[in-house]
mmJSON file of the N, C-alpha and C atoms, coordinates in Angstrom:
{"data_MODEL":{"atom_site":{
"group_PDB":["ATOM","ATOM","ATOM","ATOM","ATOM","ATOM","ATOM","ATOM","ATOM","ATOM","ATOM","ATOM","ATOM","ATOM","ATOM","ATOM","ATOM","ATOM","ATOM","ATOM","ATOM","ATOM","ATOM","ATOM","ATOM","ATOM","ATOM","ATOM","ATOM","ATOM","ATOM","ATOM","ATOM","ATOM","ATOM","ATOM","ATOM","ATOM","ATOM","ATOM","ATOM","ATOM","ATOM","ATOM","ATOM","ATOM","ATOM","ATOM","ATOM","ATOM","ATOM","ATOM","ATOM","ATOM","ATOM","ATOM","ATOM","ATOM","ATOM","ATOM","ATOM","ATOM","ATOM","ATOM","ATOM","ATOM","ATOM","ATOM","ATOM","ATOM","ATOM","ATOM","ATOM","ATOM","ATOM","ATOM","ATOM","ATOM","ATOM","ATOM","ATOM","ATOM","ATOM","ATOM","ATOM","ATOM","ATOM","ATOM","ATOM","ATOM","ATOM","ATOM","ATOM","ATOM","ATOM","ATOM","ATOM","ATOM","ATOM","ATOM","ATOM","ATOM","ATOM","ATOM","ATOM","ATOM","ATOM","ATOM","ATOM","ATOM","ATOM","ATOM","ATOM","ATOM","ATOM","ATOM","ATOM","ATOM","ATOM","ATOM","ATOM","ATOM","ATOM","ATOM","ATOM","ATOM","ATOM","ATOM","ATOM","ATOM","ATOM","ATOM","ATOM","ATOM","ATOM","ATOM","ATOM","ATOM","ATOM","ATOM","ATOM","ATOM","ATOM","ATOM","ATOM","ATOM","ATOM","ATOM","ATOM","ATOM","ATOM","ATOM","ATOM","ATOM","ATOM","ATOM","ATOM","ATOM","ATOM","ATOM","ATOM","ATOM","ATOM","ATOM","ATOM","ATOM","ATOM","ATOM","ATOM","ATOM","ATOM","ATOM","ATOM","ATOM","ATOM","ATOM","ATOM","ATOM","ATOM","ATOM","ATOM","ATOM","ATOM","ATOM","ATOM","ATOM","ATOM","ATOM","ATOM","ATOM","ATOM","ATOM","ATOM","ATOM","ATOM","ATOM","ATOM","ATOM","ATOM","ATOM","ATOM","ATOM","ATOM","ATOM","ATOM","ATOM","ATOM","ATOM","ATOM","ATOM","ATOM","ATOM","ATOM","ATOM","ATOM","ATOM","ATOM","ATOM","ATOM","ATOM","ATOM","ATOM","ATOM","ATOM","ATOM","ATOM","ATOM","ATOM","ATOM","ATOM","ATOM","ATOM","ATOM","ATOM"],
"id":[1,2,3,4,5,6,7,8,9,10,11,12,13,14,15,16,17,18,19,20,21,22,23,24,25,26,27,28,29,30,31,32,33,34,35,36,37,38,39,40,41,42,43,44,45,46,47,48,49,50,51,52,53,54,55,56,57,58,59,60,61,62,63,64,65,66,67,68,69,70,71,72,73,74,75,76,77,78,79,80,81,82,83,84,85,86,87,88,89,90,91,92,93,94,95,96,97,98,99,100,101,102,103,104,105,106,107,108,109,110,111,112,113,114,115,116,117,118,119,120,121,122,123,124,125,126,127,128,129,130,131,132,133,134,135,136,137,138,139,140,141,142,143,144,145,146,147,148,149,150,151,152,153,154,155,156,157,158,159,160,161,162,163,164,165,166,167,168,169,170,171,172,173,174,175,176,177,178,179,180,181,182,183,184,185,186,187,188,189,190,191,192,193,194,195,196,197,198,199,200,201,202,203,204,205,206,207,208,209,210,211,212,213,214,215,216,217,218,219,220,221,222,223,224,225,226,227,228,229,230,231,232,233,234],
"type_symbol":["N","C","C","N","C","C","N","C","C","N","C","C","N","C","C","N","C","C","N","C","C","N","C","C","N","C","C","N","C","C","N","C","C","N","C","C","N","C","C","N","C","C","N","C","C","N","C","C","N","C","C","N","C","C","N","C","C","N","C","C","N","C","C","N","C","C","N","C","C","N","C","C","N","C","C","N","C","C","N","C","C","N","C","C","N","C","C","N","C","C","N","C","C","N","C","C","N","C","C","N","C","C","N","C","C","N","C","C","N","C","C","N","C","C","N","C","C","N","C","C","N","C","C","N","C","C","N","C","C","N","C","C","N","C","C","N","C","C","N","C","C","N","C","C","N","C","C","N","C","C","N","C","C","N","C","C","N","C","C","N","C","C","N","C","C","N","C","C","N","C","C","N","C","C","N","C","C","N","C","C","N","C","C","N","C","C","N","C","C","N","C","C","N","C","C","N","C","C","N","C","C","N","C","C","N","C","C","N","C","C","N","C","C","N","C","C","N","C","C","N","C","C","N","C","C","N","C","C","N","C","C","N","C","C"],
"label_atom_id":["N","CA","C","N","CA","C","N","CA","C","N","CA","C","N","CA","C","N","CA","C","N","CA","C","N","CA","C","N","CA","C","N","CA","C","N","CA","C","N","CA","C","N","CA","C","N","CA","C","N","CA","C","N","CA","C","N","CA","C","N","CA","C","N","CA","C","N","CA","C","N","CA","C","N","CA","C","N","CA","C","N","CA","C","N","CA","C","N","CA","C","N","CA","C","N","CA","C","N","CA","C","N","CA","C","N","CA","C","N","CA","C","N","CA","C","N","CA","C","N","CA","C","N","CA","C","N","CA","C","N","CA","C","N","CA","C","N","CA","C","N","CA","C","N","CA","C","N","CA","C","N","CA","C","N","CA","C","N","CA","C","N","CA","C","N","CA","C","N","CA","C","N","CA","C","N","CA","C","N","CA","C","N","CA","C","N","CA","C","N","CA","C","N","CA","C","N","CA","C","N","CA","C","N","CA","C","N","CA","C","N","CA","C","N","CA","C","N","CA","C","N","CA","C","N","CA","C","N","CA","C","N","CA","C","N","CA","C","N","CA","C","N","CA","C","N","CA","C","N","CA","C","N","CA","C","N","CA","C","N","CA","C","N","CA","C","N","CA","C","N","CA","C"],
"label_alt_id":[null,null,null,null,null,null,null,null,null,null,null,null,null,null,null,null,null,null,null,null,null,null,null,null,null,null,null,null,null,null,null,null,null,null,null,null,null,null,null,null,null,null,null,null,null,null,null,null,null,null,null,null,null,null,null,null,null,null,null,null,null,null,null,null,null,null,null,null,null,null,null,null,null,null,null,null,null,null,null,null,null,null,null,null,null,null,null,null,null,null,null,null,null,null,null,null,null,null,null,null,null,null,null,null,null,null,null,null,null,null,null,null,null,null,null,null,null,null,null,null,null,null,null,null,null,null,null,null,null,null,null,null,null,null,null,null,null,null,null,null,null,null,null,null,null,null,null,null,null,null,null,null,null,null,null,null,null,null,null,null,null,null,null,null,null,null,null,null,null,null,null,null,null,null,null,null,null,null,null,null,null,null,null,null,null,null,null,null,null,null,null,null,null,null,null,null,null,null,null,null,null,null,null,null,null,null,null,null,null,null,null,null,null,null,null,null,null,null,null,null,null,null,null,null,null,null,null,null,null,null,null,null,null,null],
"label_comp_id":["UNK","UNK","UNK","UNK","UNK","UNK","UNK","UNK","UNK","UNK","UNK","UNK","UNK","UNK","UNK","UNK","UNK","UNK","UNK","UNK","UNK","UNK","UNK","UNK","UNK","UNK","UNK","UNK","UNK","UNK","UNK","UNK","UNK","UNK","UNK","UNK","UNK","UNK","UNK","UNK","UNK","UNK","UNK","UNK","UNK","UNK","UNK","UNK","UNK","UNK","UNK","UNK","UNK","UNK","UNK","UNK","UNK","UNK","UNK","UNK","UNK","UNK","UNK","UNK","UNK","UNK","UNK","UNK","UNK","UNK","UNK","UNK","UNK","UNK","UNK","UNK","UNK","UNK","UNK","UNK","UNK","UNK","UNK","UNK","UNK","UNK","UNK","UNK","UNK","UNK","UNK","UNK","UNK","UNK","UNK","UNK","UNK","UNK","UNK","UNK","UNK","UNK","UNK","UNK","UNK","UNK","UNK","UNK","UNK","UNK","UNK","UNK","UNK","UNK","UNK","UNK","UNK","UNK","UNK","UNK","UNK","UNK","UNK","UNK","UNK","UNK","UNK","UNK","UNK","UNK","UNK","UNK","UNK","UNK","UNK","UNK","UNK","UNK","UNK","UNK","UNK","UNK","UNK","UNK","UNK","UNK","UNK","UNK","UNK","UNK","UNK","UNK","UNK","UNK","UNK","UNK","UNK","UNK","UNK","UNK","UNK","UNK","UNK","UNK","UNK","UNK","UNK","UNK","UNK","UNK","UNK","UNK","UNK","UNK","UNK","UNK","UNK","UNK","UNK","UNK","UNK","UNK","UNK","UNK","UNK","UNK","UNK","UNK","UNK","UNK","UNK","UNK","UNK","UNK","UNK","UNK","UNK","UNK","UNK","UNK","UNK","UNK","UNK","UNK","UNK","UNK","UNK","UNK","UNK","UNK","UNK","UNK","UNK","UNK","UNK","UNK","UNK","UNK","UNK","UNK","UNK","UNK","UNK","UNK","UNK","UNK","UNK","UNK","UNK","UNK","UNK","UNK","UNK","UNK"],
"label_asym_id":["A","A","A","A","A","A","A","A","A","A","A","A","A","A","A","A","A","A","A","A","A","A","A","A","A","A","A","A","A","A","A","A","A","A","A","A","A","A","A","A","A","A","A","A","A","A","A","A","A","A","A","A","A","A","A","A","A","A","A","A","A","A","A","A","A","A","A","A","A","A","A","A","A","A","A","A","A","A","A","A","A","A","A","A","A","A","A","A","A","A","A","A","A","A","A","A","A","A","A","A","A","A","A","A","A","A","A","A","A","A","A","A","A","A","A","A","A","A","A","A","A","A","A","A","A","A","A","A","A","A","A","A","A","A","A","A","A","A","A","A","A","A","A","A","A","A","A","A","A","A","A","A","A","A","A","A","A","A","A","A","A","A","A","A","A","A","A","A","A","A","A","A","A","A","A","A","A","A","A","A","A","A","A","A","A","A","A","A","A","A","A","A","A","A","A","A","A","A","A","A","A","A","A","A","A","A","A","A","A","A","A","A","A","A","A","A","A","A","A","A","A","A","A","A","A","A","A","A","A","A","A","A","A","A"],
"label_entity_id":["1","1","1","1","1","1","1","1","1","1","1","1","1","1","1","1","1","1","1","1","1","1","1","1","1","1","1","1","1","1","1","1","1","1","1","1","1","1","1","1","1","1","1","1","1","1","1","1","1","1","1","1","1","1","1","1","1","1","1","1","1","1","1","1","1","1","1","1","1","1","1","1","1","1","1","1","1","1","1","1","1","1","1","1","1","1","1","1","1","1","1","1","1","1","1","1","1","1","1","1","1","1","1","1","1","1","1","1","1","1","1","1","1","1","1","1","1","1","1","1","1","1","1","1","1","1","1","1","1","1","1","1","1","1","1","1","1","1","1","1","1","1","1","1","1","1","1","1","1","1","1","1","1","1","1","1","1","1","1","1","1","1","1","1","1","1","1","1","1","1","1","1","1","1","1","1","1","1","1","1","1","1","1","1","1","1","1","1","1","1","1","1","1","1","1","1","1","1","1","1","1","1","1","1","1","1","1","1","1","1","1","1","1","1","1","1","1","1","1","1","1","1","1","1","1","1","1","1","1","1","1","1","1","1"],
"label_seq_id":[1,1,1,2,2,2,3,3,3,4,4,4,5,5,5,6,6,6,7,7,7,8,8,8,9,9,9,10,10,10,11,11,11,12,12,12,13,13,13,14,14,14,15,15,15,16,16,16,17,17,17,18,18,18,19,19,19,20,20,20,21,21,21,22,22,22,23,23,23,24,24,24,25,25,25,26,26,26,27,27,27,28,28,28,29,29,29,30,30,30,31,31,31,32,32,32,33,33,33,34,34,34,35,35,35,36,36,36,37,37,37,38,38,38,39,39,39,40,40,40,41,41,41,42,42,42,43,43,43,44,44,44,45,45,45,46,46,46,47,47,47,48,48,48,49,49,49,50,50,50,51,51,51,52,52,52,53,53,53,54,54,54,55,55,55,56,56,56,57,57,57,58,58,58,59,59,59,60,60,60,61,61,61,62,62,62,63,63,63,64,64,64,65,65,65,66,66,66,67,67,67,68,68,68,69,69,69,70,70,70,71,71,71,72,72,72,73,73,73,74,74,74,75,75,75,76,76,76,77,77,77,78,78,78],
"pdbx_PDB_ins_code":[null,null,null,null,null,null,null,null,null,null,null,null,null,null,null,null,null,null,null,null,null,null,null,null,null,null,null,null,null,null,null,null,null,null,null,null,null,null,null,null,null,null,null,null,null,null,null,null,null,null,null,null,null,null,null,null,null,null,null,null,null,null,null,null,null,null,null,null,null,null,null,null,null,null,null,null,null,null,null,null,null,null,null,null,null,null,null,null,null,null,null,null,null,null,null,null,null,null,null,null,null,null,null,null,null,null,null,null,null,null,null,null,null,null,null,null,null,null,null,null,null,null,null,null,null,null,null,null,null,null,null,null,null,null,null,null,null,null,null,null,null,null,null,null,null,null,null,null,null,null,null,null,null,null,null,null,null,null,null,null,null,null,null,null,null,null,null,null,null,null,null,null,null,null,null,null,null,null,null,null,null,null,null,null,null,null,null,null,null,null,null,null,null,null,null,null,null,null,null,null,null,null,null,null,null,null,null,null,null,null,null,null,null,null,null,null,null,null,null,null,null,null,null,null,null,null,null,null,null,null,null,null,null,null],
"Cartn_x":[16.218,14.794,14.484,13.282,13.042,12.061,12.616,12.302,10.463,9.615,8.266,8.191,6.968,6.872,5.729,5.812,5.078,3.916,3.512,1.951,1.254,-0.298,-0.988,-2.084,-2.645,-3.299,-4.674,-5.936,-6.908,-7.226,-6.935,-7.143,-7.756,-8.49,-9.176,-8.872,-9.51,-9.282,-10.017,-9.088,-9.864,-9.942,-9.201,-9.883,-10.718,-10.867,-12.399,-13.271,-12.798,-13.987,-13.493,-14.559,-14.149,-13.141,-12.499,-11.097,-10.42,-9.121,-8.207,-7.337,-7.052,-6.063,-4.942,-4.155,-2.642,-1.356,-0.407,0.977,1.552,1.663,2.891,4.138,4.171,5.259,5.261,3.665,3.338,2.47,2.91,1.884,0.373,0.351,-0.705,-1.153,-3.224,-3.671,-4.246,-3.984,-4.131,-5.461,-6.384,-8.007,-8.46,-9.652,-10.706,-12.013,-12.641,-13.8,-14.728,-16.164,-16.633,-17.436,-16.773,-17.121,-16.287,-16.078,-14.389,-15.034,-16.164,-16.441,-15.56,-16.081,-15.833,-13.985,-13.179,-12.223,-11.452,-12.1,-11.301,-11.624,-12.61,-12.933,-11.492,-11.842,-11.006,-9.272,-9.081,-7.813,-7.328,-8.407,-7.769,-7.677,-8.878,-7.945,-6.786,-6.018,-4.954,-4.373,-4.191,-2.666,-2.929,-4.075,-3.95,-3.058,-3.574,-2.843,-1.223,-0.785,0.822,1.298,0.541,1.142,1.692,0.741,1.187,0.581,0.817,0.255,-0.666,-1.918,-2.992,-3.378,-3.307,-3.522,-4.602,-5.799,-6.643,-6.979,-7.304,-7.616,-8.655,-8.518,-10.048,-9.892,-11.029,-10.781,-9.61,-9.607,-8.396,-6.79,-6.915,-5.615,-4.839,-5.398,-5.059,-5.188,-4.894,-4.66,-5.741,-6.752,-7.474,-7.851,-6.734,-7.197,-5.717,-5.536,-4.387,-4.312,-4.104,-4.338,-3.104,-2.948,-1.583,-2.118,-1.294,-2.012,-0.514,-0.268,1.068,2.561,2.581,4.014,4.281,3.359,3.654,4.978,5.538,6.828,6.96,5.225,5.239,4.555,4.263,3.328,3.218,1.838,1.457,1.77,2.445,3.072,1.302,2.082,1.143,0.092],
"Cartn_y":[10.033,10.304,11.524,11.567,12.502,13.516,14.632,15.924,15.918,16.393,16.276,17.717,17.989,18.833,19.707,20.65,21.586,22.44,21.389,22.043,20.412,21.053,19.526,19.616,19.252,19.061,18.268,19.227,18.679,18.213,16.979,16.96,15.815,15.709,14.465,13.68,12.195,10.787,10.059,10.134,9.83,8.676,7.579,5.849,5.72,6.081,5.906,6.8,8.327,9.044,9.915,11.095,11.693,12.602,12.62,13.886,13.151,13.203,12.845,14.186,14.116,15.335,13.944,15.004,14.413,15.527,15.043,15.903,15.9,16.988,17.311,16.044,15.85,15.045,13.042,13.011,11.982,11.675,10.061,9.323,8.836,8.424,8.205,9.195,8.895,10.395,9.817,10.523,11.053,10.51,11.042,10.756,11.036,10.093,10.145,11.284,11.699,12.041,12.035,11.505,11.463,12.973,14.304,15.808,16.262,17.653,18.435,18.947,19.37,20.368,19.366,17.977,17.136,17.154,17.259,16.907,18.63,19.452,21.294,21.377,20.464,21.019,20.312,18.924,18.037,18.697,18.74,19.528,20.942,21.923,22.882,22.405,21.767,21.74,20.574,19.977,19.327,20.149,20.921,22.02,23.293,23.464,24.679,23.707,22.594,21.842,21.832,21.355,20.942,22.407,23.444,24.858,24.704,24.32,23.894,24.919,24.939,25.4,24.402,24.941,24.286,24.868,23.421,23.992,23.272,23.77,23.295,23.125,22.604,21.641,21.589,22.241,21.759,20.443,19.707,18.9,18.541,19.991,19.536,19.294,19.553,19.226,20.554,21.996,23.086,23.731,24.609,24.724,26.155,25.861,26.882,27.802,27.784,28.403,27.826,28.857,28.433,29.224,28.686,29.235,29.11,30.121,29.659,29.448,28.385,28.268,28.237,29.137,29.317,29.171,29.428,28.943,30.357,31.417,32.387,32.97,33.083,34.144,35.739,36.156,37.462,37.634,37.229,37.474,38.919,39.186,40.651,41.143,41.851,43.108,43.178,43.248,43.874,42.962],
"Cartn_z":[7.63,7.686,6.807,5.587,4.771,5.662,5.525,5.901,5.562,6.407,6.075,5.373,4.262,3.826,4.484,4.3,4.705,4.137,3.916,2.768,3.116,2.817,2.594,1.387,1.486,-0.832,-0.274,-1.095,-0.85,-2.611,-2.793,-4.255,-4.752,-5.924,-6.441,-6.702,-6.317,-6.264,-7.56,-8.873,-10.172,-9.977,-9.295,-9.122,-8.179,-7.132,-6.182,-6.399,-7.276,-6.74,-5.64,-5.518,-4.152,-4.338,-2.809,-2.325,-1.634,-1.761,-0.696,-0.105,1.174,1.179,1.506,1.51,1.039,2.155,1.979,2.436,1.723,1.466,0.145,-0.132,-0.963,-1.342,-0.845,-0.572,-0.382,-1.278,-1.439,-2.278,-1.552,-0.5,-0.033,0.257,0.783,1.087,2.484,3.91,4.561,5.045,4.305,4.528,3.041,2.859,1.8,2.036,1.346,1.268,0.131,0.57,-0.618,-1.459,-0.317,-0.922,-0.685,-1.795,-1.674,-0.304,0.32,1.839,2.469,2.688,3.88,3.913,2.69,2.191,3.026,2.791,2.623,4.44,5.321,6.382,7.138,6.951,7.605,7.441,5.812,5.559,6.37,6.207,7.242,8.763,9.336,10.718,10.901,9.895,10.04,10.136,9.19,8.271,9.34,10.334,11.496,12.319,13.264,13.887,13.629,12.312,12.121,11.611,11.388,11.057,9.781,8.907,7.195,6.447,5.051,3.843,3.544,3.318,2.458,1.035,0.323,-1.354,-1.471,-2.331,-2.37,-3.682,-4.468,-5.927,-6.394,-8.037,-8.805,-9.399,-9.479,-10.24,-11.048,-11.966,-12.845,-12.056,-10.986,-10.865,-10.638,-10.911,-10.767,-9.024,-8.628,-7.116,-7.354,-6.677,-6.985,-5.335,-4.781,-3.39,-2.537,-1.732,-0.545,0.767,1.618,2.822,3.751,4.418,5.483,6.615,7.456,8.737,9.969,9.872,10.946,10.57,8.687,8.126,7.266,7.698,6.607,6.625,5.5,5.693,6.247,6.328,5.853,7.059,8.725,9.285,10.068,9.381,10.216,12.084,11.752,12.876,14.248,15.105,16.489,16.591],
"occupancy":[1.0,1.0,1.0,1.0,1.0,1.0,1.0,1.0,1.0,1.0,1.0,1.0,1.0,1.0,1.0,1.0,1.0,1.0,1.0,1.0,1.0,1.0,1.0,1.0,1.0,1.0,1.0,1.0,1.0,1.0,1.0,1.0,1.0,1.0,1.0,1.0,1.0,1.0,1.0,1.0,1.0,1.0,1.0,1.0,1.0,1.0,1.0,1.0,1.0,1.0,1.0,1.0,1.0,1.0,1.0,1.0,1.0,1.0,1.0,1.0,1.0,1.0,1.0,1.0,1.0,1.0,1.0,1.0,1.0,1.0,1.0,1.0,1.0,1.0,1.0,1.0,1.0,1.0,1.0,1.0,1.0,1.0,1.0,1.0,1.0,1.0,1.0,1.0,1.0,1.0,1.0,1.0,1.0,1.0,1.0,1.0,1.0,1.0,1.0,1.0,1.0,1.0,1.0,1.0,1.0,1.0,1.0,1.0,1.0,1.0,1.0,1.0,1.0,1.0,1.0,1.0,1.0,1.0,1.0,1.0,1.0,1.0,1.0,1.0,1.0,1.0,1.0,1.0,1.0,1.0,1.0,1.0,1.0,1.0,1.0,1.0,1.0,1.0,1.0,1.0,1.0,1.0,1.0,1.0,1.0,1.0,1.0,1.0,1.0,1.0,1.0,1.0,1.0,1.0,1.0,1.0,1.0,1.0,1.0,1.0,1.0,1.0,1.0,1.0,1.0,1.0,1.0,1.0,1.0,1.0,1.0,1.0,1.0,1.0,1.0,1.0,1.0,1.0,1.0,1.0,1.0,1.0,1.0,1.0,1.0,1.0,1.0,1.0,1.0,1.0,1.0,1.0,1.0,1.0,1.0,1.0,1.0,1.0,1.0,1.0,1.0,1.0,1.0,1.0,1.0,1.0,1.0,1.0,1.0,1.0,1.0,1.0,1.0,1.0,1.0,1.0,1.0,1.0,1.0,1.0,1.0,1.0,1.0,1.0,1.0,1.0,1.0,1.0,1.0,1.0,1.0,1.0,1.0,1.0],
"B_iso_or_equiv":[0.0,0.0,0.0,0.0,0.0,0.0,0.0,0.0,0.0,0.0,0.0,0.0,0.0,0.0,0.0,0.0,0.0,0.0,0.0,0.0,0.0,0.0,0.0,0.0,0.0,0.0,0.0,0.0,0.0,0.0,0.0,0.0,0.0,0.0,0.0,0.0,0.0,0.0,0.0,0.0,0.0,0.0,0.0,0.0,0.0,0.0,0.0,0.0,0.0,0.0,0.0,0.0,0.0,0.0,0.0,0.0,0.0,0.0,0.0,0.0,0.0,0.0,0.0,0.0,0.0,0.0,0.0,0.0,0.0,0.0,0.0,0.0,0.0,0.0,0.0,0.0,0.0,0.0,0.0,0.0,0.0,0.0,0.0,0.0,0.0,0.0,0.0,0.0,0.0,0.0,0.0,0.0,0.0,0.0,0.0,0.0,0.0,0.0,0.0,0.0,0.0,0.0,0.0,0.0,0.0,0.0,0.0,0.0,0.0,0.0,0.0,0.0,0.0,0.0,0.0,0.0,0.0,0.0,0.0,0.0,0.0,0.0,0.0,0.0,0.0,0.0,0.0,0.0,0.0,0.0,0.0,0.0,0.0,0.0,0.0,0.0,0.0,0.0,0.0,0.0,0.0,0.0,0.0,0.0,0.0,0.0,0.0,0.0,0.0,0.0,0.0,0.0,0.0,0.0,0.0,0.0,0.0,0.0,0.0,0.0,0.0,0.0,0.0,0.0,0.0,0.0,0.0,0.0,0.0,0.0,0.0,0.0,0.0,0.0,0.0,0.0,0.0,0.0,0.0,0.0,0.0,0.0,0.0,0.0,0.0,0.0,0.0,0.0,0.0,0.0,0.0,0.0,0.0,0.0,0.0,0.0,0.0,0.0,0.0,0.0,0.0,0.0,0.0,0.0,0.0,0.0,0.0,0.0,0.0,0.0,0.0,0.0,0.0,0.0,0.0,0.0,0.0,0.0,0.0,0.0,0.0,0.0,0.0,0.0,0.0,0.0,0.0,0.0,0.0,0.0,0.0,0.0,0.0,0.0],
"pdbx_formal_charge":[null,null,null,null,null,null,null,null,null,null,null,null,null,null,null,null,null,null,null,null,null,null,null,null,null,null,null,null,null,null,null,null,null,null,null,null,null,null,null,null,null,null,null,null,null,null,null,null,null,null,null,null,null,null,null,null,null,null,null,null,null,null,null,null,null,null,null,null,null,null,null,null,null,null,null,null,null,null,null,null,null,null,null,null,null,null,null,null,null,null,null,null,null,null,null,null,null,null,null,null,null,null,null,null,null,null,null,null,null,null,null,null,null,null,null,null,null,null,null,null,null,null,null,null,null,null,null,null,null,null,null,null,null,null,null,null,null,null,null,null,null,null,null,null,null,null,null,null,null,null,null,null,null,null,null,null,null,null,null,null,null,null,null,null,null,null,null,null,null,null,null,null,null,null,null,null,null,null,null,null,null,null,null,null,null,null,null,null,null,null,null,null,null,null,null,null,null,null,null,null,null,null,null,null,null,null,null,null,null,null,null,null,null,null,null,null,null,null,null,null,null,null,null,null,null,null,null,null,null,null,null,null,null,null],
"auth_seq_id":[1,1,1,2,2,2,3,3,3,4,4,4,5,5,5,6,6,6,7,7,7,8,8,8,9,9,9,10,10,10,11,11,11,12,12,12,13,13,13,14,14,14,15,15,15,16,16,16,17,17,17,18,18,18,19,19,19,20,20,20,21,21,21,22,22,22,23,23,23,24,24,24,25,25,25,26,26,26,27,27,27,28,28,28,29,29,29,30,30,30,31,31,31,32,32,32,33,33,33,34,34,34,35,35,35,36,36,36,37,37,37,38,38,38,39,39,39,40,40,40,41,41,41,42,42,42,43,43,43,44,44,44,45,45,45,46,46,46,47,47,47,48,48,48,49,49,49,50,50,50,51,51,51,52,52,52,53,53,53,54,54,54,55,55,55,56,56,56,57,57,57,58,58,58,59,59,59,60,60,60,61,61,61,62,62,62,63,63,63,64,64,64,65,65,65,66,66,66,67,67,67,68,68,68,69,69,69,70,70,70,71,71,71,72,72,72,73,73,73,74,74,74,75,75,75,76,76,76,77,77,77,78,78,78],
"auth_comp_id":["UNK","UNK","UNK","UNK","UNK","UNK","UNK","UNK","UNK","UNK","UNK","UNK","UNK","UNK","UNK","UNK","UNK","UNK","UNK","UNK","UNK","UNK","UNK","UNK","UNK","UNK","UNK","UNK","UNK","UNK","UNK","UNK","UNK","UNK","UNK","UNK","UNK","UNK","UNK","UNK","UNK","UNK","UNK","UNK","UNK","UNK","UNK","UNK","UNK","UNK","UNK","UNK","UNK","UNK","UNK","UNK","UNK","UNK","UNK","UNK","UNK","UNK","UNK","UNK","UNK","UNK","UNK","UNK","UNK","UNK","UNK","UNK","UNK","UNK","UNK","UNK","UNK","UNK","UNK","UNK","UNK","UNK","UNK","UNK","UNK","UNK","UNK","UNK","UNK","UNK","UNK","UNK","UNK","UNK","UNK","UNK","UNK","UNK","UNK","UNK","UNK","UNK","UNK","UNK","UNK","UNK","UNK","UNK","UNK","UNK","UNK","UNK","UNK","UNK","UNK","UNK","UNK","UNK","UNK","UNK","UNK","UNK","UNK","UNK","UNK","UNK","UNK","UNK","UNK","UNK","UNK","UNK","UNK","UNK","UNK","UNK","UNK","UNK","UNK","UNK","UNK","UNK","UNK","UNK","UNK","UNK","UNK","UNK","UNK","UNK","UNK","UNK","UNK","UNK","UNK","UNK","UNK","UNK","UNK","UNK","UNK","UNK","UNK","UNK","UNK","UNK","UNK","UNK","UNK","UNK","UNK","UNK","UNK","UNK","UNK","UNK","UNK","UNK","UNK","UNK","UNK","UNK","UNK","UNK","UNK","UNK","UNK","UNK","UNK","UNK","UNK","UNK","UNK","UNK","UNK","UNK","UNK","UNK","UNK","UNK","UNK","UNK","UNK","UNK","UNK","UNK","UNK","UNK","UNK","UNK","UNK","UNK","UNK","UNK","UNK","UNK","UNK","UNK","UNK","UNK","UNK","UNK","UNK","UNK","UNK","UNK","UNK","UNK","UNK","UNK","UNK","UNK","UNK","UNK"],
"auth_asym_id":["A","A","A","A","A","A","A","A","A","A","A","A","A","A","A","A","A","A","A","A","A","A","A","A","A","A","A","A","A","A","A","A","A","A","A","A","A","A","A","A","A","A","A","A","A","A","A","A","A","A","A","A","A","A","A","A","A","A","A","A","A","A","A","A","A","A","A","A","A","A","A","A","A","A","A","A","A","A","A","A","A","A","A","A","A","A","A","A","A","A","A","A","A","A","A","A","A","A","A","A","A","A","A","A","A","A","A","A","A","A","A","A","A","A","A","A","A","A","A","A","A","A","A","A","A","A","A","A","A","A","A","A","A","A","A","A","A","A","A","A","A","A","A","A","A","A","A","A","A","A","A","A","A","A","A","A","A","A","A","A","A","A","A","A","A","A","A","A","A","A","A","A","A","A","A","A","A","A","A","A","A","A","A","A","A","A","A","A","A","A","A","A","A","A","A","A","A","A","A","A","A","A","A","A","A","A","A","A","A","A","A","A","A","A","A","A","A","A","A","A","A","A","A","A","A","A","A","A","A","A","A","A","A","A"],
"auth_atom_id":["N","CA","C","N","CA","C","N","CA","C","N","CA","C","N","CA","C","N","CA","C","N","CA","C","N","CA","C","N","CA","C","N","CA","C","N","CA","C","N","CA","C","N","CA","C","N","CA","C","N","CA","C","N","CA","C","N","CA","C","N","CA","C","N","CA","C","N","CA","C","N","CA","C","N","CA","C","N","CA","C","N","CA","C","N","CA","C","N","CA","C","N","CA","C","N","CA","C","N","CA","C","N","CA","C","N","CA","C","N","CA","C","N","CA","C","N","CA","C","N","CA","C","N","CA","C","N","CA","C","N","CA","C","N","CA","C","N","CA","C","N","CA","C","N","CA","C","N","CA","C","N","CA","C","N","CA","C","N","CA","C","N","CA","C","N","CA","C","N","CA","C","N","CA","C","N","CA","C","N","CA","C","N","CA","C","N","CA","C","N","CA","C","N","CA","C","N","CA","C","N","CA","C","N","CA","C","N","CA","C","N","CA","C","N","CA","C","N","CA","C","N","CA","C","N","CA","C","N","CA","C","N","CA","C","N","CA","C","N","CA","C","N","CA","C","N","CA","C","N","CA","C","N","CA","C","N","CA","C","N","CA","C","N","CA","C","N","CA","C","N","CA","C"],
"pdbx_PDB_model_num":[1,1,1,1,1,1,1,1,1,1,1,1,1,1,1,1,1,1,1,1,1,1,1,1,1,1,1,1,1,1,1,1,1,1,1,1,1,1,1,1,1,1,1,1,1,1,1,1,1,1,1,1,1,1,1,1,1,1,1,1,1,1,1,1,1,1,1,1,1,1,1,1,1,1,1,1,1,1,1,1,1,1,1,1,1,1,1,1,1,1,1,1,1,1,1,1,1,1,1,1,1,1,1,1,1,1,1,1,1,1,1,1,1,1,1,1,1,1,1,1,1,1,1,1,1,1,1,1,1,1,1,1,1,1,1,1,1,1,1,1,1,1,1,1,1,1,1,1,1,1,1,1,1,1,1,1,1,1,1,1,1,1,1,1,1,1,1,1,1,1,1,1,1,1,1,1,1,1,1,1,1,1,1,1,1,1,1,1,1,1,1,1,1,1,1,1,1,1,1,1,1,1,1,1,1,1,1,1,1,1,1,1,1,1,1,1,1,1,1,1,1,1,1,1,1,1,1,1,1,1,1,1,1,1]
}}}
């Protein structure tokens, strides 16, 4: 069984249109949306839920934003 990855991808769907978020290292996406909001809302409360990295996507394909949601290496003291 392949190890799940630990990030999830809110990124653009150039044949329908829209956003899909995705899980890292998967081909299918997760859920559609037809706005990056509907696409970045739905995405963070997955990736709070499973305690993932969220990367979030311009158009181009570039990661223009990331958020940790319970996987940080570095988490703040007290």
């Amino acid at each position: 069984m392949a190890k799940k990855s630990n990030t999830h991808h809110v990124v653009p769907n150039n044949e329908k249109g829209g956003w899909d978020v995705k899980r890292g290292g998967s081909d299918r996406a997760s859920s559609h949306h037809s706005t990056k909001k509907e696409a970045v809302d739905t995405a963070r409360e997955v990736s709070r839920n499973q305690k993932t990295e969220l990367k979030i996507h311009n158009k181009d394909g570039k990661i223009s934003q990331s958020d940790s949601h319970g996987n940080d290496p570095y988490p703040p003291e007290g």
